[in-house]
C-alpha positions in Angstrom: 80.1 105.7 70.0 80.8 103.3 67.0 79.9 104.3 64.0 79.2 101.0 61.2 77.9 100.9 57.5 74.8 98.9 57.4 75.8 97.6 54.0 78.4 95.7 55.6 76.4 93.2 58.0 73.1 91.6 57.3 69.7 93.5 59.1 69.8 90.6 62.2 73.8 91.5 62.7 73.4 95.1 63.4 70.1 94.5 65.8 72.4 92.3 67.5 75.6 94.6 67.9 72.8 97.3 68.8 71.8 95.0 71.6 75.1 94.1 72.7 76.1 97.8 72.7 73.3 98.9 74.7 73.5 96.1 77.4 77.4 98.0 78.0 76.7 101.3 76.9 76.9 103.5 80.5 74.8 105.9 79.1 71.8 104.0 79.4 71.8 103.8 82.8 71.5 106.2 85.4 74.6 106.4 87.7 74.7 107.4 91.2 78.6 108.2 92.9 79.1 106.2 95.7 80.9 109.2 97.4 77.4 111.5 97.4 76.2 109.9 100.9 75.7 106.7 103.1 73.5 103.6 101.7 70.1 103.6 102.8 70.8 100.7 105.8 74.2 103.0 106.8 73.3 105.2 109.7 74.4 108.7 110.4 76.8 108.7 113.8 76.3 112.0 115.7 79.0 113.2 117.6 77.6 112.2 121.4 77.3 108.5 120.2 79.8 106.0 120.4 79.7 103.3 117.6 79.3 99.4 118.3 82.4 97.5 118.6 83.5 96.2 115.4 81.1 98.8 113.6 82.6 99.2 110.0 83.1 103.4 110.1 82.9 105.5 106.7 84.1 109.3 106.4 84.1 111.5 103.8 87.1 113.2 101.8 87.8 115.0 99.1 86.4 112.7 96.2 86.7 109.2 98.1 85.4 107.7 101.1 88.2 106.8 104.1 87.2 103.6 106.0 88.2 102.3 109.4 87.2 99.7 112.0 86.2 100.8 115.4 87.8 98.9 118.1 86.7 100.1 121.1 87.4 102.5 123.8 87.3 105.6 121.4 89.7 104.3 118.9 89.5 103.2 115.1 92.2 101.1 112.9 92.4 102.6 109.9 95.2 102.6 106.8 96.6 105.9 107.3 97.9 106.3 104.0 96.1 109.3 102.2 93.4 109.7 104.8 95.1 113.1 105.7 97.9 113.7 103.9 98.7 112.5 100.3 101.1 109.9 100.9 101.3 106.1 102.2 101.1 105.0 105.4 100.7 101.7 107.6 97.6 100.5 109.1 97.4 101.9 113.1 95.4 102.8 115.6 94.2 106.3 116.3 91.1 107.6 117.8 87.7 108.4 116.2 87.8 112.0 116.4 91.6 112.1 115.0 89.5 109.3 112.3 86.8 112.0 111.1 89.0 114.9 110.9 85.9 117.0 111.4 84.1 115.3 108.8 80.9 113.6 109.1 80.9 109.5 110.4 78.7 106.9 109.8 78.3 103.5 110.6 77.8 101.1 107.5 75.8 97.8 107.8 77.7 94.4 108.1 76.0 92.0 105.3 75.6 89.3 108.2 78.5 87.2 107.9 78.0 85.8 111.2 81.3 87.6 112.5 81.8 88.2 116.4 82.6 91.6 117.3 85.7 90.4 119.5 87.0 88.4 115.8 86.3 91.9 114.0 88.3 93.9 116.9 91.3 90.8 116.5 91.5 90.9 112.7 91.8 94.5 112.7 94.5 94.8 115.0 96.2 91.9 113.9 96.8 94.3 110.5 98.6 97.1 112.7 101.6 97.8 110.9 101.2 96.9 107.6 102.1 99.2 105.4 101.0 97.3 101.7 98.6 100.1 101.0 97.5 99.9 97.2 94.9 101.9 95.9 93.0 99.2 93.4 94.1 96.2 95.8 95.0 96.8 99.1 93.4 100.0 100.6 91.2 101.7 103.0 87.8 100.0 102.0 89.1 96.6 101.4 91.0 96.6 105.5 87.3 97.3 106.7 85.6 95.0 104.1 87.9 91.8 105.4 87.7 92.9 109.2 83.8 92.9 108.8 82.5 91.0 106.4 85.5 88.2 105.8 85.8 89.8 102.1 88.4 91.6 100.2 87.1 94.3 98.2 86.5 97.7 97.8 83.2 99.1 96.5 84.7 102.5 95.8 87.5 100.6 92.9 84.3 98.7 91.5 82.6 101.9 91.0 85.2 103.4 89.3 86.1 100.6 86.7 82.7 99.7 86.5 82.4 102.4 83.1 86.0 100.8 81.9 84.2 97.1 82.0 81.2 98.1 80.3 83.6 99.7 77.4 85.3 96.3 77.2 82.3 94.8 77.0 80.8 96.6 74.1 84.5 96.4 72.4 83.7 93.0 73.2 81.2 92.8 71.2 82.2 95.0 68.3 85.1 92.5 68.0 82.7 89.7 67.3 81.0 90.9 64.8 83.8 92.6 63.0 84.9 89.0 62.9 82.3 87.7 61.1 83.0 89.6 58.3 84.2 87.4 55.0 88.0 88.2 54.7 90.4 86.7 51.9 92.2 83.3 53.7 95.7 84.4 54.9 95.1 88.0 55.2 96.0 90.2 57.9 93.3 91.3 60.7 91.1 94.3 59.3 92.3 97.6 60.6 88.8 98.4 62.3 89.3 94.6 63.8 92.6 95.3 64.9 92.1 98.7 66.7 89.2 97.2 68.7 92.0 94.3 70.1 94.5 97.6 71.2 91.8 99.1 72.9 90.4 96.0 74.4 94.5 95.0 75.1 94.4 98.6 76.7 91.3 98.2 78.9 92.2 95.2 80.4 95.6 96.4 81.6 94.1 99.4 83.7 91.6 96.5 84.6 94.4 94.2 86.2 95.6 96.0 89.1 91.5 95.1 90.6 91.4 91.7 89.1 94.3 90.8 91.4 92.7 92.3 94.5 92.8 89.2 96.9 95.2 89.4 99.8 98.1 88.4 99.8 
């Protein structure tokens, strides 16, 4: 919350910040966790069924979402770090019941990329071994995404610096305005000015490790 004397800015600057403030606020939004349950076009796989080649698999753990690509034949590449134990581990092949755990599986949609199942199957595989695991650019979610759907990216990290964007937004926003304020040429940033830049400076370095989520 920012907190601002209206004597300070004229009637039209503090509708604006109000405006700008909203559009970011999270709080005026209702937010649903991506970790509750599948999307409405995911589909539930019960435990006689076999998914389709190339089917993009989703399994729940303890406050994420672990991610694989079934391959055929019973098995699923996956990145095995932290999908049992909590510590890294390189992307291999392992079988879908080893894959669930005993958890719940379901198959999640492709977005119709025009993919062939056999070019799903050979990009997965052709990632056994590596062992790059990062959590905001390299992990899990963003193996499957690029098998599947020929893009790098990981719904789950969006989510969870989606309320850190709409922060820097709104400090944004607060910045501008601050800066209209009349100040004496020469002098120093104001103090309120200058804390907004920390935090701003501070946002965007948690921000980074996503922004540089392309493969490499």
């Amino acid at each position: 919350m920012f907190i601002i004397a209206q004597s300070q800015f004229t009637t039209e600057g503090t509708r604006g910040l109000c405006r700008e403030l909203r559009r970011h606020d999270s709080t005026s939004r209702p937010q649903k966790s991506v970790l509750e349950r599948p999307a409405r076009v995911d589909r539930w796989l019960s435990p006689e069924d076999q998914p389709p080649l190339g089917a993009h698999l989703v399994t729940p753990r303890f406050a994420y979402q672990h991610h694989g690509v079934y391959v055929g034949r019973g098995m699923v590449v996956h990145y095995a770090a932290f999908a049992k134990h909590w510590r890294r581990g390189p992307v291999e092949e392992i079988s879908l019941a080893r894959f669930a755990d005993g958890h719940p599986v379901w198959v999640r949609a492709p977005r119709g990329t025009g993919l062939q199942r056999a070019e799903i199957v050979r990009r997965a595989r052709s990632r056994l071994g590596e062992n790059r695991y990062r959590f905001f650019s390299n992990n899990c979610e963003h193996l499957s995404e690029w098998c599947v759907n020929d893009e790098h990216r990981s719904l789950q990290v969006e989510h969870l610096l989606a309320p850190l964007r709409r922060m820097s937004g709104a400090l944004g926003a607060l910045k501008r305005l601050l800066a209209r304020l009349p100040r004496r040429r020469g002098r120093p940033e104001s103090r309120p000015a200058a804390s907004v830049s920390r935090m701003m400076a501070y946002s965007r370095a948690l921000d980074g490790p996503a922004a540089q989520s392309g493969l490499r």
